[in-house]
C-alpha positions in Angstrom: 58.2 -116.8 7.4 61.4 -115.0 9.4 62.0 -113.3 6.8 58.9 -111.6 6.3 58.5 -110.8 9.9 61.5 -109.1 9.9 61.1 -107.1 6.7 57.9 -106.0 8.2 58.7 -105.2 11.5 61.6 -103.0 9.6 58.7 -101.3 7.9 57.0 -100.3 11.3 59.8 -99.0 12.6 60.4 -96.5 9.6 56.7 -95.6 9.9 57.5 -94.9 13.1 59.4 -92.3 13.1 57.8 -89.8 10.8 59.1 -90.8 7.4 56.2 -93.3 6.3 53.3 -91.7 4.4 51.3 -90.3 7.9 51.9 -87.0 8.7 52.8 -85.8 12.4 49.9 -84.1 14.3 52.2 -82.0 15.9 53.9 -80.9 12.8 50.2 -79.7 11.2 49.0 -77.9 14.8 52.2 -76.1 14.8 51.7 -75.1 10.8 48.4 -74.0 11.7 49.1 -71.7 14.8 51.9 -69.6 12.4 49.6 -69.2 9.8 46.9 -67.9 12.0 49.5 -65.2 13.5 50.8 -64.5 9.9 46.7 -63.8 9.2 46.4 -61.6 12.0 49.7 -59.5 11.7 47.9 -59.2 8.1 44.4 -58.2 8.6 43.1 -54.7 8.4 42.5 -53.2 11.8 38.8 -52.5 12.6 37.8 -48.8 13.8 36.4 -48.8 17.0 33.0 -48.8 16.8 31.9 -45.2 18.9 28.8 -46.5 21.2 27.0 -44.4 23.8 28.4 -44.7 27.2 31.9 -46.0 26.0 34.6 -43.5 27.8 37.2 -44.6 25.4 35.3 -42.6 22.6 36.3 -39.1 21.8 34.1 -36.5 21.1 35.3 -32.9 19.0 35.3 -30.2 21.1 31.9 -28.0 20.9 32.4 -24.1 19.7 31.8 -21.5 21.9 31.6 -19.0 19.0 28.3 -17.1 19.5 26.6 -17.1 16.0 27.0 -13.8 13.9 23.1 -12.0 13.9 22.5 -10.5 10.7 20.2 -7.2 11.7 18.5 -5.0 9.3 20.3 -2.3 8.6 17.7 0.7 8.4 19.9 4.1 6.9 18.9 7.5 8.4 20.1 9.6 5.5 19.9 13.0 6.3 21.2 16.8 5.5 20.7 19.3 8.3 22.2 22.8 8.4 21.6 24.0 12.1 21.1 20.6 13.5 17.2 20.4 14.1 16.4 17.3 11.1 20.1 15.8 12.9 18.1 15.7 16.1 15.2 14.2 14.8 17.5 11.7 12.7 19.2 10.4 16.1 16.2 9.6 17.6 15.0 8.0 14.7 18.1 5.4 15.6 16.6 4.9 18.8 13.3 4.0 17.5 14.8 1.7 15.0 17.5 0.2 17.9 14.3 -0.6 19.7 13.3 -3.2 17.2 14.5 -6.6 17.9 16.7 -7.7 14.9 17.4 -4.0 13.4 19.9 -1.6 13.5 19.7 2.7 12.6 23.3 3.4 11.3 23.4 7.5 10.9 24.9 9.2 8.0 24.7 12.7 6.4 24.6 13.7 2.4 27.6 16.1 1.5 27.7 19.8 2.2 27.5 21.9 -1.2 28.0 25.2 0.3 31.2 26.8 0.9 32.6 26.9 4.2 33.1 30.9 4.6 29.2 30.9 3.6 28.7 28.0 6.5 29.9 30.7 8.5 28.6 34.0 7.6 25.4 31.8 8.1 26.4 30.8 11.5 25.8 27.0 10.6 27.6 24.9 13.2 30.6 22.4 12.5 28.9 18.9 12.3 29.1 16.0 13.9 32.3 14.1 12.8 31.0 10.9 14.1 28.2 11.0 11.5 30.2 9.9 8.4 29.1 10.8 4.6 27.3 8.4 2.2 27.8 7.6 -0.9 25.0 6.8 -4.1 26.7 3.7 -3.9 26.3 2.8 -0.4 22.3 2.5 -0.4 22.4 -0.5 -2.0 23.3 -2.2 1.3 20.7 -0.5 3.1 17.3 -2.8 4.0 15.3 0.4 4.2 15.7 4.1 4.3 14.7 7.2 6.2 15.6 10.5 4.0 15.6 13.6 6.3 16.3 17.5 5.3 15.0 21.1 5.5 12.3 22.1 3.3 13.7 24.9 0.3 10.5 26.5 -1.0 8.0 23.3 -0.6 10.9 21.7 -1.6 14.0 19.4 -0.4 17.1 21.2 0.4 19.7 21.8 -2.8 22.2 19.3 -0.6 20.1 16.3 -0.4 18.9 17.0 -4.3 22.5 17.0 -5.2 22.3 13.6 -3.5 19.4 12.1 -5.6 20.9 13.4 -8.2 24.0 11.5 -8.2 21.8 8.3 -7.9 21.4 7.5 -11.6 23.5 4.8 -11.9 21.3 3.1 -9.2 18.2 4.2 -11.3 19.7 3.0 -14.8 20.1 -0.3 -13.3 17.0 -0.2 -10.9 19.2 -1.1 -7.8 16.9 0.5 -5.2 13.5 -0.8 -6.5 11.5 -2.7 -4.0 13.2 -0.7 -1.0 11.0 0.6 2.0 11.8 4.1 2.2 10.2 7.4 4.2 11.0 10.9 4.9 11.1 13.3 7.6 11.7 17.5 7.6 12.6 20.7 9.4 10.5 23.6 8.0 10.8 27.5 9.4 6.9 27.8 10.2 3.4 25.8 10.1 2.7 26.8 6.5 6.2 26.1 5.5 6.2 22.8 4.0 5.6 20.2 6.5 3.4 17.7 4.4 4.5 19.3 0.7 7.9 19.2 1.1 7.3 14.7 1.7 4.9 15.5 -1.2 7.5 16.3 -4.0 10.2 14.2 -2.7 8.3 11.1 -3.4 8.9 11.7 -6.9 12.5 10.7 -6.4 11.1 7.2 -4.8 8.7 6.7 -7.3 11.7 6.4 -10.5 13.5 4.2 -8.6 10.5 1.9 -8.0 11.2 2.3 -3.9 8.1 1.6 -1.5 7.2 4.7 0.2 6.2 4.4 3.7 4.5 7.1 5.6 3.8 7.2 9.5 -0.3 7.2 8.7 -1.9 7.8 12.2 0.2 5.2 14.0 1.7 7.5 16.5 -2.2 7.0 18.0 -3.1 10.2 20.3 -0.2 12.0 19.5 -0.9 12.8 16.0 -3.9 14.6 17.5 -2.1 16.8 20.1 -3.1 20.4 20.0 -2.0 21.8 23.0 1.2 23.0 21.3 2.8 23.6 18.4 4.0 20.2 16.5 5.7 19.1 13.6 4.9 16.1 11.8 2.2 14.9 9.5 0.7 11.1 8.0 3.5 11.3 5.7 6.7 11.7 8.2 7.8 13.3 11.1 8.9 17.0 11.4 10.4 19.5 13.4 9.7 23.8 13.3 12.9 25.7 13.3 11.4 29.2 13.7 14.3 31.7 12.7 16.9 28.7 13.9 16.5 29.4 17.7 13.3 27.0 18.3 14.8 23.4 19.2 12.6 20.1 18.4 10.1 19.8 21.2 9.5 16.5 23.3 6.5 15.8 20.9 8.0 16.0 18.2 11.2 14.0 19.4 8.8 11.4 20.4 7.3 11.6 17.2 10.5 10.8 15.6 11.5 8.3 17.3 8.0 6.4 16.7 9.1 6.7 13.0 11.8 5.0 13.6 10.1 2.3 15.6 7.7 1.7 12.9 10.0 1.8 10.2 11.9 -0.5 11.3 9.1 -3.1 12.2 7.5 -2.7 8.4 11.1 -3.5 7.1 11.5 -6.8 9.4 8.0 -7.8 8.5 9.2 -7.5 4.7 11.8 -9.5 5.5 10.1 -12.1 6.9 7.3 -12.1 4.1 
């Protein structure tokens, strides 16, 4: 029996101290805490979640661009040897300017005449602000107002030359579908007012454009005859006498309602 005590009581004290077969509860909690930091040094790190109201949440800063309008661009083509159709043309811009959303941007067709004839026909210099167009350039155009002095019921040899040099445009049918009106100068009330729109249409009609005359829009005006007026249904107009006679308010006004009208038949083609 002393024997066996002792050899247990050996036993115990073995046990005791850590090296029997039950493992030390400190030694496990201890285990467990490092692997739990080794898990968290580990983990992926979670985006912030951005909620409403939270001032640790960065928002990108707003532009304060102002966004680009795209207006209508509505060409005033015109030719204009003393400057009478170049008066009515500029206030064509007006009219057009007038319209929300549109813009009149001026150019003239090129001069075919010599200078030294220019001047033995006392023709003044024109405008260098007005630049020249090119066939090319109508392409970019939303609609078109063609003005130029009448030659014999007919357009002016300088704006012909122009139409002329379209063909490209009318081999590949670039202009089709485009608004487009007309406006003159003409020497006297039988000299072309309404004929000389008349034959120029031909030149819309080949290129499949949409011609668009002023009709009776212009309201009382267009039955004014208190004085002498240029303009018809078809366009606006101005009489240049022997080249003395300036474009009268009527007619200016005339003109610029052209414009104006222009202008809103294009947007409302736009919009369609």
């Amino acid at each position: 029996m002393g024997e066996a005590d002792n050899t247990e009581k050996a036993k115990l004290r073995l046990m005791g101290k850590g090296g029997g077969c039950f493992p030390s509860k400190n030694r496990n909690t201890v285990s467990s805490s490092v692997k739990a930091s080794a898990i968290d040094r580990n983990a992926p790190i979670q985006e912030e979640e951005n909620t409403e109201g939270s001032a640790e949440v960065v928002q990108p800063a707003s532009s304060t661009a102002a966004p680009i309008e795209n207006k209508l661009k509505i060409f005033i083509v015109f030719y204009s040897m003393y400057g009478h159709v170049e008066s009515l043309a500029k206030k064509m811009k007006e009219g057009v300017d007038s319209i929300e959303g549109a813009q009149g941007i001026l150019y003239r067709v090129e001069e075919t005449l010599p200078q030294e004839v220019l001047e033995k026909m006392r023709a003044p210099p024109k405008d260098p602000a007005i630049p020249l167009i090119s066939a090319a350039e109508l392409t970019e155009a939303d609609g078109i107002l063609f003005g130029f002095p009448t030659r014999y019921g007919c357009m002016a040899a300088q704006m012909k030359a122009f139409f002329d040099s379209t063909g490209q445009l009318w081999r590949e049918q670039k202009l089709a579908g485009k608004p487009a009106g007309f406006f003159v100068s003409t020497g006297s009330q039988g000299g072309g007012q309404e004929t000389t729109i008349w034959t120029a249409i031909t030149q819309l009609t080949h290129h499949g454009m949409l011609f668009v005359p002023i009709g009776y829009t212009f309201g009382s005006g267009m039955f004014a005859i208190d004085e002498i007026r240029g303009g018809s249904p078809y366009g606006a107009g101005v009489y240049a006498g022997d080249g003395s006679r300036q474009a009268s308010e009527g007619e200016l006004a005339l003109a610029q309602h052209q414009g104006k009208y222009m202008a809103s038949i294009v947007k409302k083609l736009a919009h369609a």
